[in-house]
C-alpha positions in Angstrom: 0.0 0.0 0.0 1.4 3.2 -1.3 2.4 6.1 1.8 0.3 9.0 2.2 2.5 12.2 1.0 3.5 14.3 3.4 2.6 17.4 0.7 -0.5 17.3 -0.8 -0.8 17.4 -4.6 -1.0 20.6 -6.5 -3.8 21.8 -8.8 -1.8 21.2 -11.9 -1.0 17.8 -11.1 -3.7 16.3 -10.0 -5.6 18.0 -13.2 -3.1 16.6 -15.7 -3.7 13.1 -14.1 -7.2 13.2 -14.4 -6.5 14.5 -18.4 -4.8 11.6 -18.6 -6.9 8.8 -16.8 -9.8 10.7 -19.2 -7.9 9.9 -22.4 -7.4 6.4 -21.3 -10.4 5.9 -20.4 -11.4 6.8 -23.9 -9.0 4.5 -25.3 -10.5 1.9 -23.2 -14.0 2.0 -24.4 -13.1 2.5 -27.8 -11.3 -1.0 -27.9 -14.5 -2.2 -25.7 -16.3 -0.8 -28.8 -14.1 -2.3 -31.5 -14.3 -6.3 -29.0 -18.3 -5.7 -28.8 -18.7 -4.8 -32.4 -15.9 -8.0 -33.7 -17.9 -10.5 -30.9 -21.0 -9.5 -33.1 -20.0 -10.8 -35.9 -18.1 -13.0 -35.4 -20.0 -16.1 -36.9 -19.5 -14.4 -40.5 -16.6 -16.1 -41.7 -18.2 -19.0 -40.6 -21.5 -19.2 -42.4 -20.2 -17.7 -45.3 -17.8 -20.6 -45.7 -20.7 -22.9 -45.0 -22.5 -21.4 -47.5 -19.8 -21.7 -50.2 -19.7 -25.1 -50.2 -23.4 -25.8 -50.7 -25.7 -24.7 -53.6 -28.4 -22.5 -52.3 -31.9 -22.7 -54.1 -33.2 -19.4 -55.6 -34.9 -17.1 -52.7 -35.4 -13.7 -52.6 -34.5 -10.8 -50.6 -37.0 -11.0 -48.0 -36.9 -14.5 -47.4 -32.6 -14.2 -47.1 -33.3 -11.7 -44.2 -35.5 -13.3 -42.9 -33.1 -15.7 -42.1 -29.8 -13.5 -41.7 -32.3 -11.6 -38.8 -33.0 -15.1 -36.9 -29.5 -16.3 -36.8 -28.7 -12.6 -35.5 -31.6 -12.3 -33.1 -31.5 -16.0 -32.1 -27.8 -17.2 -32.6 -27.1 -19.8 -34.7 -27.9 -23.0 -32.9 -31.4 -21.8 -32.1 -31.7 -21.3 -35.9 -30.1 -24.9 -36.7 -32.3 -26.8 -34.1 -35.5 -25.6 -35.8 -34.1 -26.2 -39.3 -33.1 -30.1 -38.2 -36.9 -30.0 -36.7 -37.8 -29.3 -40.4 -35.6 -32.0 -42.1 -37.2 -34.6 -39.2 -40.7 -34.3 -40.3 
């Protein structure tokens, strides 16, 4: 644990340290930013590839957001257990 000064702190200093704990935090939630945003889609490279090795019957828009939104609002395993409910019946 860090002794107590004998002299307190000055104006100057203590309001260039708190600059500079303000710019780091700023830093810090820009990377939390950046990690939330990548952790979002992060299942993109993935399907993609899935979806370049099968062929993919003719749909159209609406129907190819409808499933892009599902996988996003659901997650992907939530979307693959209903479609393996499909294939069962």
């Amino acid at each position: 644990m860090p002794r107590a000064t004998s002299k307190p702190e000055d104006l100057e200093t203590i309001t260039a340290r708190r600059a500079a704990l303000v710019a780091e935090l700023a830093s810090v939630d820009e990377k939390l930013r950046a990690a939330q945003e990548a952790a979002h889609d992060a299942g993109r490279p993935t399907l993609l590839a899935a979806l370049d090795r099968i062929k993919v019957a003719a749909m159209d828009k609406v129907d190819a957001k409808a499933i892009a939104d599902a996988i996003g609002k659901h997650g992907g395993s939530a979307v693959a257990r209903h479609l393996a409910e499909l294939r069962s019946t």
